[in-house]
ZAGUGU-492953 format. One record per residue (C-alpha): x, y, z; residue number from 1. Coordinates in steps of 0.05 Angstrom, whole numbers. Example, Ala and Ser with C-alpha at 12.3 -4.5 7.8 and 13.67 -1.06 7.14 Angstrom:
// residues 2
+--------+--------+--------+-----+
:   east :  north :     up :   k :
+--------+--------+--------+-----+
:    246 :    -90 :    156 :   1 :
:    273 :    -21 :    143 :   2 :
+--------+--------+--------+-----+
END
This chain:
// residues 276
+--------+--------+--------+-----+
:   east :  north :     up :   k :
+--------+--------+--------+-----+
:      0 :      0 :      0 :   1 :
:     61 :     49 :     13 :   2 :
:     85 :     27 :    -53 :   3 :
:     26 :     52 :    -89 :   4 :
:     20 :    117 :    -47 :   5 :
:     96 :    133 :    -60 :   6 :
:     85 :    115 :   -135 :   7 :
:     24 :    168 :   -142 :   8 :
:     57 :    214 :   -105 :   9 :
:    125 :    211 :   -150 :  10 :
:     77 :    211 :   -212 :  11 :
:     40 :    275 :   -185 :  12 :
:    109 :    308 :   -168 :  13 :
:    136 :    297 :   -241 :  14 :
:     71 :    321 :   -267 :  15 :
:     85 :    387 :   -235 :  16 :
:    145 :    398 :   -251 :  17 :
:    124 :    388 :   -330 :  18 :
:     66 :    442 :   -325 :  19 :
:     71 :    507 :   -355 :  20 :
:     32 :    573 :   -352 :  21 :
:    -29 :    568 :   -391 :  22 :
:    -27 :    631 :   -437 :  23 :
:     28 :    675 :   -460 :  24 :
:     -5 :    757 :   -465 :  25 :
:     42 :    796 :   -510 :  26 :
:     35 :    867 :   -528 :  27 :
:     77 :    906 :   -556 :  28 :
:    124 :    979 :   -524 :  29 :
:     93 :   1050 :   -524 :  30 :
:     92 :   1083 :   -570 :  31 :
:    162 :   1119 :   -595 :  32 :
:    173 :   1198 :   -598 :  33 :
:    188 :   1225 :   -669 :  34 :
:    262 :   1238 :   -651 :  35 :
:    297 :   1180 :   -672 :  36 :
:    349 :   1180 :   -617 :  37 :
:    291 :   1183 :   -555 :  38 :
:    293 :   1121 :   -529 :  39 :
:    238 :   1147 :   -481 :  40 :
:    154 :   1140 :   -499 :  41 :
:    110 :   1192 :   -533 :  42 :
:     65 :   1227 :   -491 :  43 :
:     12 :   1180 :   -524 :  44 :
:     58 :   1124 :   -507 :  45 :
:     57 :   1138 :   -427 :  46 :
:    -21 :   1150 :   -433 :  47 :
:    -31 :   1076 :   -463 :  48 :
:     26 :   1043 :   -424 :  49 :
:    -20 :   1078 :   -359 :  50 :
:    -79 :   1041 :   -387 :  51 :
:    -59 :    974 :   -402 :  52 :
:    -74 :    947 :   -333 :  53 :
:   -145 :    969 :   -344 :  54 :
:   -157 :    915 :   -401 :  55 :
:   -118 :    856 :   -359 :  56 :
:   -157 :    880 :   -297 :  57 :
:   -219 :    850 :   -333 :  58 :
:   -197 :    788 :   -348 :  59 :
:   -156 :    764 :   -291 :  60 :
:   -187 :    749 :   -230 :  61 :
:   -168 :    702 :   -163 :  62 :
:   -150 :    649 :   -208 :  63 :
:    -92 :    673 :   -246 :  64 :
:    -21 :    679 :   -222 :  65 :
:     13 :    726 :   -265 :  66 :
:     89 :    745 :   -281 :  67 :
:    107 :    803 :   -334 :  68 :
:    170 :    796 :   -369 :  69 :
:    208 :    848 :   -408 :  70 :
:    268 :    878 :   -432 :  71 :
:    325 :    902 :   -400 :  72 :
:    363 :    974 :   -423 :  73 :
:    430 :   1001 :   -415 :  74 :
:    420 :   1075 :   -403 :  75 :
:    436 :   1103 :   -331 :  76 :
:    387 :   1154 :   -346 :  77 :
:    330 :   1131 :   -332 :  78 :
:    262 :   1163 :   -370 :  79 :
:    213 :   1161 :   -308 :  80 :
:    235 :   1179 :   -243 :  81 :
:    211 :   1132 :   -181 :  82 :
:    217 :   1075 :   -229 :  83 :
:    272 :   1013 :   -201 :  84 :
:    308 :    997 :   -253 :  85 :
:    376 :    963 :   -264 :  86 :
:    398 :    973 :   -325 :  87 :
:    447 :    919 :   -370 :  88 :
:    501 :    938 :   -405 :  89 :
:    492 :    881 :   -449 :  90 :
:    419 :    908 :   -470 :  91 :
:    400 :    959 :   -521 :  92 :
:    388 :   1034 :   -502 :  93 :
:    312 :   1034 :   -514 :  94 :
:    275 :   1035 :   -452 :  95 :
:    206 :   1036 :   -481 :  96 :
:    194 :    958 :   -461 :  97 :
:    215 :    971 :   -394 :  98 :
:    165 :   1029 :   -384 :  99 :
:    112 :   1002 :   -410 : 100 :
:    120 :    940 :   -366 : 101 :
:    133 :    982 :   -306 : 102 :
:     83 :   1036 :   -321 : 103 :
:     29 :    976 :   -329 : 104 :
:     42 :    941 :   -269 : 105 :
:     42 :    998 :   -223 : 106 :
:    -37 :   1004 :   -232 : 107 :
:    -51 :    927 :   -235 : 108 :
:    -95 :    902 :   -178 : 109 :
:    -81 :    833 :   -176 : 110 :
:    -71 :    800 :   -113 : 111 :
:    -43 :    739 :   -147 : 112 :
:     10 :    791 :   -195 : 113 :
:     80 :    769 :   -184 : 114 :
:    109 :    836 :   -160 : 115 :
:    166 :    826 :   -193 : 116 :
:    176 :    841 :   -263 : 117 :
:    227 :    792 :   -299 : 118 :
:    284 :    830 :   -321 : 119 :
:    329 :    779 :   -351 : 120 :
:    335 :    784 :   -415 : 121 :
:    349 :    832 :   -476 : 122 :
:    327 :    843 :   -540 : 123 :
:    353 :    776 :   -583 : 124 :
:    342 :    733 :   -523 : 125 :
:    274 :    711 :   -545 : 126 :
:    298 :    630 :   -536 : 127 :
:    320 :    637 :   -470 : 128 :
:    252 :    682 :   -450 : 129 :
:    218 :    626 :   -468 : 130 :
:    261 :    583 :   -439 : 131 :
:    248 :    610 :   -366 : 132 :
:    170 :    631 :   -383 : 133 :
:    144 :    555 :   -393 : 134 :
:    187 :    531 :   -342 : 135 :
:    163 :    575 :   -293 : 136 :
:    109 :    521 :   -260 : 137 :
:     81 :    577 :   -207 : 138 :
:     44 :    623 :   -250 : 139 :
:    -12 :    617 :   -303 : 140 :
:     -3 :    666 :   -344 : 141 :
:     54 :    709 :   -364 : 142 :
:     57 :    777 :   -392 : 143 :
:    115 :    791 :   -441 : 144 :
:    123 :    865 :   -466 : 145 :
:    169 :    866 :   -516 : 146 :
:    199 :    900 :   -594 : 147 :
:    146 :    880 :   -649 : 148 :
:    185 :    840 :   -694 : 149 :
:    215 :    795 :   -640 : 150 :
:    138 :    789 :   -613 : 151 :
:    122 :    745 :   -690 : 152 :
:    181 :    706 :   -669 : 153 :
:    163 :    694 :   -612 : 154 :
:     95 :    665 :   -632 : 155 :
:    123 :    631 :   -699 : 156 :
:    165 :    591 :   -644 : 157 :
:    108 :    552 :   -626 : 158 :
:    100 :    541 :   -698 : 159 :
:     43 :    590 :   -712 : 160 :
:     34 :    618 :   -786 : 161 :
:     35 :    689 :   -774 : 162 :
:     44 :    733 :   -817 : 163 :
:    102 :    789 :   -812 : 164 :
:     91 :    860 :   -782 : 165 :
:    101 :    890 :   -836 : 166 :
:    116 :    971 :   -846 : 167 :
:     48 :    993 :   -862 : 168 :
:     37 :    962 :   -795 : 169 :
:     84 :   1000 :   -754 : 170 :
:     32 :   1050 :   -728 : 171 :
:     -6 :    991 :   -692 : 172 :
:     11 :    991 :   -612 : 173 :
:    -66 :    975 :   -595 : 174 :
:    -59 :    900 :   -606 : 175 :
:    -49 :    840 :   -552 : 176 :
:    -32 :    773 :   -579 : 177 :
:    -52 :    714 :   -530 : 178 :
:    -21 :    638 :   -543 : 179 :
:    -62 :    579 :   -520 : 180 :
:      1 :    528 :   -489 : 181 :
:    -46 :    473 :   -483 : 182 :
:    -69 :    481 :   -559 : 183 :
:    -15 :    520 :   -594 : 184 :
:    -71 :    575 :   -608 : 185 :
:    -66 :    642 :   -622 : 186 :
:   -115 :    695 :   -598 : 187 :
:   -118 :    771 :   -607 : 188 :
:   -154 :    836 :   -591 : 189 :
:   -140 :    917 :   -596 : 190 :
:   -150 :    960 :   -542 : 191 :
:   -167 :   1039 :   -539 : 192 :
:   -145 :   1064 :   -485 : 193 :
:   -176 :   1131 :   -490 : 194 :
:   -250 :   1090 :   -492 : 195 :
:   -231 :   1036 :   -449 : 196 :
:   -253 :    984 :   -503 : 197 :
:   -236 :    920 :   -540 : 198 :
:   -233 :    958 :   -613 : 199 :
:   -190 :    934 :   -670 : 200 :
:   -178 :    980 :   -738 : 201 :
:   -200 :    943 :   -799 : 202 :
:   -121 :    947 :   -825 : 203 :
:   -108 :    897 :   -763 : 204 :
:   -166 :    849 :   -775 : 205 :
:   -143 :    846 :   -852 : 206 :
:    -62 :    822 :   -831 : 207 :
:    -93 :    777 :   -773 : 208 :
:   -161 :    753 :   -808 : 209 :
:   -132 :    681 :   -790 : 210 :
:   -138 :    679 :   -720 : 211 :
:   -201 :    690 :   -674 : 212 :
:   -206 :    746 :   -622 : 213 :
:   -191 :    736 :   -557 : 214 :
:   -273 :    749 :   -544 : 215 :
:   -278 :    674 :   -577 : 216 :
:   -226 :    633 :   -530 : 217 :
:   -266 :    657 :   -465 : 218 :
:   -331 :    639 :   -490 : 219 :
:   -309 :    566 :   -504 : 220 :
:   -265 :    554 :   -446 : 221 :
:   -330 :    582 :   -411 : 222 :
:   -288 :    637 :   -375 : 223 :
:   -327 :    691 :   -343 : 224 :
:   -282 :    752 :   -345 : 225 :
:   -299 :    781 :   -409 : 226 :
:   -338 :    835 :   -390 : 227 :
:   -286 :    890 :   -428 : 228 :
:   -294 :    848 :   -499 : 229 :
:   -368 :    842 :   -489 : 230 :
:   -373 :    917 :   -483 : 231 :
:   -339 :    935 :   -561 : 232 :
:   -367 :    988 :   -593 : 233 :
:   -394 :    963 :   -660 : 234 :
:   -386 :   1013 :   -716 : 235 :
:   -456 :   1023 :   -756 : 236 :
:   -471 :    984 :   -814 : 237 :
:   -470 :   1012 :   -886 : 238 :
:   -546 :    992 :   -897 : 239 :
:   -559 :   1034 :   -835 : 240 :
:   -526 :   1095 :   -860 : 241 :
:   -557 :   1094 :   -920 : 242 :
:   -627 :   1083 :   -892 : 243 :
:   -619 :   1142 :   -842 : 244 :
:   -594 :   1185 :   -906 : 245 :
:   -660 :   1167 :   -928 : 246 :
:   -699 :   1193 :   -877 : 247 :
:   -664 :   1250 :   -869 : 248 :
:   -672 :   1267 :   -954 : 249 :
:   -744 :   1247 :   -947 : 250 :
:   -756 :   1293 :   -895 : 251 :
:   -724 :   1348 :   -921 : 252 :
:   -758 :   1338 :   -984 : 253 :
:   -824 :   1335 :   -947 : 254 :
:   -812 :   1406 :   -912 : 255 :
:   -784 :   1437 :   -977 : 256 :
:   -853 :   1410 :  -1009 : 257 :
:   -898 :   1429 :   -940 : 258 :
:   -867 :   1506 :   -943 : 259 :
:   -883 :   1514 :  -1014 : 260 :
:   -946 :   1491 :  -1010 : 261 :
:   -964 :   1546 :   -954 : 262 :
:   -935 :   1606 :   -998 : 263 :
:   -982 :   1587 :  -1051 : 264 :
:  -1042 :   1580 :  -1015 : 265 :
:  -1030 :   1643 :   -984 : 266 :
:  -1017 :   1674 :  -1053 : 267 :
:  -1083 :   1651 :  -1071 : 268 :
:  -1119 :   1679 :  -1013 : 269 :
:  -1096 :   1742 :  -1032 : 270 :
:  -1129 :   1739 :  -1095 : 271 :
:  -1201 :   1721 :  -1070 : 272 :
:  -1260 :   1768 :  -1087 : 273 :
:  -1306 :   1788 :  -1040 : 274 :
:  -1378 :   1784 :  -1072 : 275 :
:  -1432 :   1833 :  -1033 : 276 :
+--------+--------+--------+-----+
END
């Protein structure tokens, strides 16, 4: 009977230490000033980077332990004050992954959030990111913030046809990817931060048209936290447009036809002869 109970119990153990987080989140830095060399965020890059936590505040709830991982930088000057930071020399000088990260987590209210973000790594060390995220058996999901090109390598890793982020999509910060590890799936959504909705342009439903939005792998895990993707706001239809054109042609038309009308009847009143 020991036997058995030391055989389930080595089993169980070497089941843990096989899991791995269940989904990978990955969004891309802030946005980047127009000076070239400013390794900081744009003022619309701090206001987004602010409002991330808003969007991962609705779906996380008791149940999810999460870690956010990010890039290292090798500037001694850092962009935000009150920020702990130690930077790498062996990094690059951007800091924008690092802020956005840091920025982010500051107004997550998570009481499972690792406090910690995962410093580690720099851009080019997207093998050993992904080395320590799915080994990391504690959490269930991790966060990675990180440079857009490196983010479609990261999900072409787990052998996921995606295509490239190509220049005409360079303007695109809105957009969080989200990897099934128990499927291999891949999941996204946009998010305006100045609305505080799930909102994608048509130019990023065109390159990702492939995929399903996040909205879709809730619903059939039967997850309840999707009250933020529930809430989109749906742009009118064409047909709708057209019919309230319409209405509002007919109308005039109608009040164009309803005022002449009037001046010619009074005309003719005018005109009437009294007969004694």
């Amino acid at each position: 009977m020991k036997v058995c109970s030391y055989i389930c119990i080595f089993f169980s153990y070497f089941k843990f230490i096989n899991a791995t987080p269940e989904r990978i989140w990955l969004i891309r830095h802030c946005d980047k000033t127009k000076i070239k060399s400013n390794d900081c965020c744009s003022k619309i890059g701090y206001e987004r980077s602010k409002n991330w936590h808003v969007y991962f505040n609705e779906l996380f709830d008791k149940n999810n332990i999460v870690k956010i991982y990010t890039s290292n930088f090798n500037e001694k000057r850092i962009c935000v004050k009150n920020l702990n930071a130690n930077p790498n020399s062996n990094c690059q000088k951007s800091q924008r992954m690092f802020l956005t990260a840091s920025l982010m987590k500051e107004q997550m209210k998570l009481s499972n959030l690792n406090t910690n973000i995962n410093l580690d790594y720099c851009i080019g060390d997207v093998k050993k990111l992904l080395k320590s995220v799915t080994n990391n058996i504690v959490i269930t999901d991790a966060i990675i913030v990180w440079e857009h090109k490196e983010i479609i390598d990261i999900i072409r890793s787990f052998e996921i046809p995606i295509k490239k982020w190509k220049n005409k999509y360079n303007n695109i910060y809105d957009i969080v990817f989200m990897i099934d590890l128990n499927t291999k799936e891949l999941f996204f959504d946009c998010f305006d931060y100045n609305i505080h909705r799930s909102i994608c342009s048509n130019k990023a439903d065109t390159w990702l048209n492939n995929f399903h939005k996040i909205r879709y792998y809730y619903e059939r895990e039967n997850l309840k936290n999707i009250h933020i993707l529930s809430t989109s706001i749906k742009k009118p239809s064409v047909y709708l447009i057209v019919l309230f054109s319409i209405f509002l042609y007919s109308l005039f038309c109608f009040c164009i036809y309803f005022l002449i009308k009037k001046i010619i009847t009074n005309r003719r009143r005018r005109e009437y002869v009294l007969i004694t």
